[in-house]
C-alpha positions in Angstrom: 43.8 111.7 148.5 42.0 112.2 151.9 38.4 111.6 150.5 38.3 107.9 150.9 39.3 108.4 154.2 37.2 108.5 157.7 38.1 112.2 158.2 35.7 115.1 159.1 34.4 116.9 155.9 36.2 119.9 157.2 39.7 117.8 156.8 39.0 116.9 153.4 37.9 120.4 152.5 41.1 122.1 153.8 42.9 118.7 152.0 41.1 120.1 148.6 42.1 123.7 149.5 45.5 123.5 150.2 45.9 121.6 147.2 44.1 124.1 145.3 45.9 127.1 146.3 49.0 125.0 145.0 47.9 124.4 141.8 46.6 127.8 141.5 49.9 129.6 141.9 51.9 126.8 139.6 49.1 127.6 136.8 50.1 131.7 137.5 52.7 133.5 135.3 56.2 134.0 135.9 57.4 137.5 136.2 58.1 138.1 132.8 57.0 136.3 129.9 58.0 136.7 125.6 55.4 137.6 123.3 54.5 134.5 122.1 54.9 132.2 125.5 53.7 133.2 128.6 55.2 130.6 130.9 53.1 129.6 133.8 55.7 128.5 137.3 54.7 125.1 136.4 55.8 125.0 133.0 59.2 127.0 134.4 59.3 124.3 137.1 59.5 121.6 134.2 62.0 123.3 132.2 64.4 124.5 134.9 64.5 120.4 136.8 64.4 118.3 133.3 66.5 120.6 130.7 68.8 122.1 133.1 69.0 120.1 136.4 67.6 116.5 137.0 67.7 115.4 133.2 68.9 116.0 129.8 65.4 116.4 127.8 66.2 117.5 124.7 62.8 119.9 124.3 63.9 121.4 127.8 67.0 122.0 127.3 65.7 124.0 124.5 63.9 126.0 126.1 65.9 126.4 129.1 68.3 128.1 126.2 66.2 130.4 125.2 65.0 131.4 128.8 69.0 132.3 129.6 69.2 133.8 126.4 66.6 136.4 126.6 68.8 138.1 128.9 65.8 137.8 131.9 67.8 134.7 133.4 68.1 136.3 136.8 64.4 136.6 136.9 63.5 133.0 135.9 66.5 131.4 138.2 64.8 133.3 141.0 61.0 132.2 140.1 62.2 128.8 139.9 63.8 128.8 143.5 60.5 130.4 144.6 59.0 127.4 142.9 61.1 125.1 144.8 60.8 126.8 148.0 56.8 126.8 147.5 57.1 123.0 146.7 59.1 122.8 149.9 56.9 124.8 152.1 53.7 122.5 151.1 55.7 119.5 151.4 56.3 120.4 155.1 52.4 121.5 155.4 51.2 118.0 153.8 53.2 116.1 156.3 52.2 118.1 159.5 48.6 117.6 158.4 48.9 114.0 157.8 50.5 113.4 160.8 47.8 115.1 162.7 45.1 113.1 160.4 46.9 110.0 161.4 46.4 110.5 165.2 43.1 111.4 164.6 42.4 107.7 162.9 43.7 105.9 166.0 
């Protein structure tokens, strides 16, 4: 996003970093996984928002089944708030450092 922009190279580079480290945990494993799916916090993220939460899809809400049924619920419900909070934390980061890339471009 910031590479078209005017910004030092050391903006963009922590701009490629922090987005980096994001992707890098949402690609990591939850804390506990079956023996034929280990779901990555992304792929919990997913499930959790659009089979359970935000929207009825039907592949989701298969799988959100089969997450509360493995008796491990508590353990997914509580990687998927970390997921959240994590979202919420670089949310909060990302607007901070745009702001601050904003006053730098005036």
């Amino acid at each position: 996003m910031h590479e078209s922009l005017p910004i030092s190279d050391e903006q963009k580079r922590v701009s490629r970093g922090s987005l980096s480290t994001l992707q890098e945990y949402l690609s990591t494993g939850c804390s506990a996984a079956f023996s034929d799916w280990a779901i990555t916090r992304a792929e919990l993220f997913e499930v959790f928002l659009y089979g359970r939460y935000a929207h009825n899809n039907p592949d989701k809400v298969h799988k959100v089944k089969r997450l509360i049924g493995s008796g491990l619920s508590v353990i997914y419900q509580s990687d998927f708030e970390d997921i959240v909070l994590t979202y919420i934390e670089y949310s909060l980061w990302y607007k901070a450092f745009n702001e601050r890339i904003i006053q730098s471009l005036k």
